[in-house]
C-alpha positions as CSV (number, residue, x, y, z in Angstrom):
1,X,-40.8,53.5,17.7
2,X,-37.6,53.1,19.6
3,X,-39.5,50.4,22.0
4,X,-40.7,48.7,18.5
5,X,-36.5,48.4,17.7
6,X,-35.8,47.1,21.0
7,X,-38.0,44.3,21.9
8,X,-37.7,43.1,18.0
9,X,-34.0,43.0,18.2
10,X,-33.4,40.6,20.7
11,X,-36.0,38.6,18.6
12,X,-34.0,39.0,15.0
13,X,-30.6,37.9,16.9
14,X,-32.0,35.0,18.8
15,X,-33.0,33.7,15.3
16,X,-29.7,34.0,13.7
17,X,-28.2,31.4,15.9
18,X,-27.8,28.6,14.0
19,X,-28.7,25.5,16.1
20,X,-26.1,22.7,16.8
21,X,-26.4,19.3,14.4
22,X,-27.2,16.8,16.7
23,X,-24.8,14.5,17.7
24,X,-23.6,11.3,16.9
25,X,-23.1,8.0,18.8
26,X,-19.4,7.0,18.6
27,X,-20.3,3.5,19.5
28,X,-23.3,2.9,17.2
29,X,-22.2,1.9,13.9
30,X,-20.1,-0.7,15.8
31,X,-22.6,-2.2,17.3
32,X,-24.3,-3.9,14.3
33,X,-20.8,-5.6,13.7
34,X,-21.3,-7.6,16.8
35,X,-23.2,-10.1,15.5
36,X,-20.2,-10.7,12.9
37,X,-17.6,-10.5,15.6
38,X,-19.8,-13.0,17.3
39,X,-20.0,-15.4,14.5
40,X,-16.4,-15.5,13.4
41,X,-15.3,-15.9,17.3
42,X,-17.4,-18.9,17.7
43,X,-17.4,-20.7,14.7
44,X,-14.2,-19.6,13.1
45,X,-11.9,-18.5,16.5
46,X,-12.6,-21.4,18.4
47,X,-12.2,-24.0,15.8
48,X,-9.3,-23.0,15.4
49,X,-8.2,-22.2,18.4
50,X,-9.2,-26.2,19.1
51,X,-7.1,-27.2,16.0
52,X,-3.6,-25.3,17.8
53,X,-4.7,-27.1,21.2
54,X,-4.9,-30.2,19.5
55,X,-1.7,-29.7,17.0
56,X,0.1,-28.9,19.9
57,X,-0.3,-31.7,22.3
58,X,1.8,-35.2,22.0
59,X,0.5,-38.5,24.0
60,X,3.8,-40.6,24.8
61,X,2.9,-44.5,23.5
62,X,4.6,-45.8,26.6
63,X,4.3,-43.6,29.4
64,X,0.3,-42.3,27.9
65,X,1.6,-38.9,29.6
66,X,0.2,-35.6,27.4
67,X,2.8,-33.1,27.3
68,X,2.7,-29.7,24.9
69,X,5.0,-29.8,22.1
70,X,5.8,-28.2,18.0
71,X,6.4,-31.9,17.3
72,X,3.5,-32.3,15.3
73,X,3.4,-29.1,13.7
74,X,7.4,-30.2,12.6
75,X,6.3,-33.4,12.0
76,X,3.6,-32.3,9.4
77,X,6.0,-30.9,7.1
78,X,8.5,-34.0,6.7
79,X,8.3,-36.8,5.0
80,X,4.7,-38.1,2.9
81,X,2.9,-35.3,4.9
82,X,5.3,-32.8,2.8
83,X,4.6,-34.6,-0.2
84,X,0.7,-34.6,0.3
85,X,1.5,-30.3,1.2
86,X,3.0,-30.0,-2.1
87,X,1.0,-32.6,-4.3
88,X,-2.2,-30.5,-3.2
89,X,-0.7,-27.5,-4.1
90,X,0.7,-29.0,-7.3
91,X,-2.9,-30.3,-8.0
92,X,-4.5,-26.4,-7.2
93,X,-1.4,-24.7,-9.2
94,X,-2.4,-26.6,-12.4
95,X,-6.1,-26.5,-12.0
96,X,-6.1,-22.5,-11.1
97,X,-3.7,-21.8,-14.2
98,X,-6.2,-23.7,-16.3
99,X,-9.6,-22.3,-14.5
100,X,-8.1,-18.2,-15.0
101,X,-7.0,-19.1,-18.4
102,X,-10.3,-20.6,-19.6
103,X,-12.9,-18.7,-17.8
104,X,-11.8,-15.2,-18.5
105,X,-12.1,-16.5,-22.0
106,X,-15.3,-17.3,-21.8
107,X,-16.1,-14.5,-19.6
108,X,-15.3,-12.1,-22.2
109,X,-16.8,-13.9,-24.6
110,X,-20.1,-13.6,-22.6
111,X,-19.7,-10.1,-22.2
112,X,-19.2,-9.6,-26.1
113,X,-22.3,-11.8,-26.7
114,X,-25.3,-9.7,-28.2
115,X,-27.6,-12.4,-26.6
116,X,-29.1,-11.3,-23.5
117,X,-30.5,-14.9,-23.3
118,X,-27.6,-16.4,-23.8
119,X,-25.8,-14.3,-21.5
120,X,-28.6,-15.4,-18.7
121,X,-28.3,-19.2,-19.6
122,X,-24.3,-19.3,-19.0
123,X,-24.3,-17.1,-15.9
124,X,-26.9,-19.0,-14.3
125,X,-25.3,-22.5,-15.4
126,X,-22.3,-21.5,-13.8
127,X,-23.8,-20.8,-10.9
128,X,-24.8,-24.1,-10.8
129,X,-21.4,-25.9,-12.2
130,X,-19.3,-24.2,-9.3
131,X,-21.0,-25.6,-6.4
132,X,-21.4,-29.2,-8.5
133,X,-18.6,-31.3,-7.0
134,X,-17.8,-33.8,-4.5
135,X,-19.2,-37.3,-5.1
136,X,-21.7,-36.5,-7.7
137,X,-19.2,-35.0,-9.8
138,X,-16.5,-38.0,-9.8
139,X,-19.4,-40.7,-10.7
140,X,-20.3,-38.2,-13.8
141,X,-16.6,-38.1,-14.8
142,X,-16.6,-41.8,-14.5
143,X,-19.9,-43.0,-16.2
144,X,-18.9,-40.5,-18.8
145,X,-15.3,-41.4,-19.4
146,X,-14.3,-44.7,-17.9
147,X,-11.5,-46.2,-17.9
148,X,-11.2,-47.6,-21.3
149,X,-14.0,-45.5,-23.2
150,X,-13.7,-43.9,-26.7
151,X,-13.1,-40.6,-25.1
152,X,-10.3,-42.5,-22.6
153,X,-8.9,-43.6,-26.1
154,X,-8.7,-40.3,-27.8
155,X,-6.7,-38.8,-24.7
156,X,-4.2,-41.7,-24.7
157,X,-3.3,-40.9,-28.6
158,X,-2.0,-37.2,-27.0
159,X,-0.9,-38.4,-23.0
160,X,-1.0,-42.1,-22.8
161,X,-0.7,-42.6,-18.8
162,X,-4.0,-40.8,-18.7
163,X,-6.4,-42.1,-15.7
164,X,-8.9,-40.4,-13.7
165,X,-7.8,-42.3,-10.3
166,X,-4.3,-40.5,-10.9
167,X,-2.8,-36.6,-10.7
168,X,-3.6,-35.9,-14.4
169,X,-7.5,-37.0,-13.9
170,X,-7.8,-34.8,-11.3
171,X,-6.9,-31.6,-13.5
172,X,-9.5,-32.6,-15.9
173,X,-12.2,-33.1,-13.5
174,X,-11.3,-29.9,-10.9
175,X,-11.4,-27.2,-13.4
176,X,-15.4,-28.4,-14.2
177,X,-16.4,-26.5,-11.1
178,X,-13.2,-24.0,-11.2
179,X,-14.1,-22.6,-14.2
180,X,-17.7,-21.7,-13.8
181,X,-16.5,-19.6,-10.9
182,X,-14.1,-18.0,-12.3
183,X,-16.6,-16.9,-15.1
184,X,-18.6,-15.6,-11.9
185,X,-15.7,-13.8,-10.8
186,X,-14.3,-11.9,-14.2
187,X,-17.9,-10.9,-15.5
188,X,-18.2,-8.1,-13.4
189,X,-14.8,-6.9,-14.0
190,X,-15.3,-7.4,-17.5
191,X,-18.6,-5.2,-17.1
192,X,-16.7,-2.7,-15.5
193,X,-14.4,-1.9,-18.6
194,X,-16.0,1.4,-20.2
195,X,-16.9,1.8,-23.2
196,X,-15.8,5.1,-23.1
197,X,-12.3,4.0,-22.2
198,X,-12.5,2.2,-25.6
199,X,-13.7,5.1,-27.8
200,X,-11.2,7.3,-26.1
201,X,-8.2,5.3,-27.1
202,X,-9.2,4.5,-30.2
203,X,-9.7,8.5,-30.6
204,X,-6.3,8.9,-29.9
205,X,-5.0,6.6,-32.3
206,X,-4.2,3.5,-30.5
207,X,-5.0,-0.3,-31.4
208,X,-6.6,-2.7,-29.9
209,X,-3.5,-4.3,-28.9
210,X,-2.3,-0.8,-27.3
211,X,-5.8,-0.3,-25.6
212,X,-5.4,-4.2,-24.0
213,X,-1.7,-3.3,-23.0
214,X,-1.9,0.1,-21.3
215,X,-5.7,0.1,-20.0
216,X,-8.2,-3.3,-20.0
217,X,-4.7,-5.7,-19.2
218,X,-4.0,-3.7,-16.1
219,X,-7.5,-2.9,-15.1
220,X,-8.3,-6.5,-14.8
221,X,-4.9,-7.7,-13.5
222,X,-6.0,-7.3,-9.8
223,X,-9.2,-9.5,-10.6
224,X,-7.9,-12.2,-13.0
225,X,-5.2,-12.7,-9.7
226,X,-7.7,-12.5,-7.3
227,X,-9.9,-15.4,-9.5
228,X,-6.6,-17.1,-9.4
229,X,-6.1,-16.9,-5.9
230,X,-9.9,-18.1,-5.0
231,X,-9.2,-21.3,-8.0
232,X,-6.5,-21.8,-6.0
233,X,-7.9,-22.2,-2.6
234,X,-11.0,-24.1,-3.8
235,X,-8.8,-26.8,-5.4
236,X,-6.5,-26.8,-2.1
237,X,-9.3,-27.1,0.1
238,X,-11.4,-29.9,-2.5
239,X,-11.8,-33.3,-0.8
240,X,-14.3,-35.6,-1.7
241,X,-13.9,-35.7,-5.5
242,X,-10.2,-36.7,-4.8
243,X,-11.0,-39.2,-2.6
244,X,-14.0,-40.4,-4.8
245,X,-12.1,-41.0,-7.8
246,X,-8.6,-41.9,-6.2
247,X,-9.5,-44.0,-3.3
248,X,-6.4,-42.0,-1.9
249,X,-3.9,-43.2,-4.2
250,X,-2.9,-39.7,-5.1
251,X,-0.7,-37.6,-2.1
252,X,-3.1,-35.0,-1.1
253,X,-3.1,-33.2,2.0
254,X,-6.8,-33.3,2.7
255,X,-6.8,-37.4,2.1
256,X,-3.8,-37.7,4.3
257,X,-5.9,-36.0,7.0
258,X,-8.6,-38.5,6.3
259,X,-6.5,-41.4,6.2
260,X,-4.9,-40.1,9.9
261,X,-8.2,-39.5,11.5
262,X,-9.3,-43.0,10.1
263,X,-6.6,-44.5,12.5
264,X,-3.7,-44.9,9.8
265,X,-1.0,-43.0,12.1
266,X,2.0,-43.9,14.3
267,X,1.6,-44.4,17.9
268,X,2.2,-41.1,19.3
269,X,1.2,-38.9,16.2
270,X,-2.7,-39.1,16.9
271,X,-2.7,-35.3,16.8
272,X,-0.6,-34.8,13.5
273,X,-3.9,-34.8,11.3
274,X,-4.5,-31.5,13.6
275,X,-1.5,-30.0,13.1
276,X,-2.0,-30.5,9.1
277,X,-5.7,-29.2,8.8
278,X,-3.2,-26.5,11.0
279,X,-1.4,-25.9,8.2
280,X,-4.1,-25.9,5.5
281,X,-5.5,-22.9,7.4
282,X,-2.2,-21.2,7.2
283,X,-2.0,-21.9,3.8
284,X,-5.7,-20.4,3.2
285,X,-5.1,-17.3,5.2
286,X,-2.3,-16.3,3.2
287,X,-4.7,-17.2,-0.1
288,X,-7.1,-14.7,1.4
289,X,-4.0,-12.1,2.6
290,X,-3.3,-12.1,-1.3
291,X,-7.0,-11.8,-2.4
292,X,-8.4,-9.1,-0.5
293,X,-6.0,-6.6,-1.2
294,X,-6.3,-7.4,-5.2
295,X,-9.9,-7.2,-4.9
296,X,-9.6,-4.2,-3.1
297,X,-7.7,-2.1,-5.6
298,X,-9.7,-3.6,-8.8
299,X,-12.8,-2.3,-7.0
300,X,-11.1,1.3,-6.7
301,X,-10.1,0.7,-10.7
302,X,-13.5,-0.5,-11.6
303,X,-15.5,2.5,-9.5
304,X,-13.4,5.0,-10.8
């Protein structure tokens, strides 16, 4: 009996070691991120990377010696290339106030909508609307309204300089494609507003007002300025509707860039369009610093 205790003993501790989880690679979830690392090097670093080599360098008209210089980059922020910097942002100001305003509108009133259909027909439609630009659009805007048709007329009763070759036809024709993405944007976040959030307050005794003010207000403040912030940078970065319906007329940052790789530039400044596509980057990265972090804490909201 005692041999029976001692061989099974041994047998009962051996099986009450609990075996080690197997380990992890450190390096393995990193690795599928190379093919992203990868991508943005080549076709985002190096562009750029060209862009500052280019923005940096100055030919001298007489001598034709290249020397390395901020001369452009300075240069790009004086004079008409300032005023195209701020007419562009102007233009995408307008247009984003205009695109948030209108498509969280309508993106609540899709929400509210008891028609699933309709609901379908107006997502989809945007989906179309926001990528409709360019060329196409700016021959629609002008078959449709001309220059001295019945609905020219009926906007020269309320702002009589109206034309769509100037800065006030452009805000009519960018927000057709701003504010179908801005109804892309806000849905979600609308569809993220419990219901339960509403039955709550109104269980506590507070209005509709009070429910907008202390709960749905801030819960979509992150997203309504992140749709703000992508507006933005989709007007800023818009070129060929502006140069469809303008022929350049307007001071715009991405026709001046045209206009300088076209060969309209001083002797010397052949690099200056570089140093303001230079600055249009800038000016996007900080659009996207703004963005991701309001996404980010809208998603925490919205999860929650």
């Amino acid at each position: 009996m005692a041999t029976t205790v001692e061989t099974t003993a041994p047998a009962v501790a051996r099986d009450a070691v609990p075996t080690p989880p197997p380990r992890r690679r450190r390096g393995a979830p990193w690795l599928a991120l190379v093919p992203f690392f990868a991508y943005a090097v080549i076709c985002l670093g190096l562009p750029t990377w060209a862009l500052f080599y280019e923005a940096t360098r100055r030919t001298d008209p007489v001598t034709h010696a290249t020397s390395f210089t901020m001369a452009n980059i300075t240069d790009s922020w004086q004079g008409f290339y300032l005023d195209s910097m701020w007419g562009s942002i102007k233009l995408s100001l307008v247009s984003a106030v205009i695109s948030v305003v209108v498509g969280t509108v309508a993106g609540y009133a899709i929400i509210t909508s008891r028609s699933h259909l309709l609901r379908q027909i107006v997502l989809s439609a945007s989906g179309v609307m926001a990528n409709f630009g360019g060329i196409p659009l700016a021959f629609c805007f002008v078959a449709t309204v001309g220059t001295a048709g019945e609905v020219t007329n009926l906007v020269h009763k309320v702002y009589p300089t109206f034309a769509l070759d100037t800065f006030s036809g452009l805000v009519l024709v960018y927000p057709y494609f701003l504010v179908p993405l801005m109804v892309l944007v806000i849905v979600p976040s609308l569809e993220g507003l419990k219901a339960q959030w509403r039955e709550a307050a109104r269980n506590l005794g507070a209005s509709t007002w009070q429910f907008w003010r202390l709960i749905g207000i801030p819960v979509l403040t992150p997203s309504v300025l992140g749709g703000f912030v992508l507006t933005f940078g989709g007007a800023f970065a818009a070129y060929a509707t502006a140069r469809a319906l303008t022929s350049g007329t307007v001071p715009l940052i991405t026709l001046r860039i045209a206009s300088v790789l076209s060969g309209n530039v001083l002797a010397g400044q052949e690099n200056i369009g570089a140093a303001m596509a230079l600055d249009m980057i800038a000016v996007c990265g900080l659009v996207m610093a703004i963005y991701l972090p309001l996404r980010r804490r809208s998603a925490r909201w919205l999860e929650s």
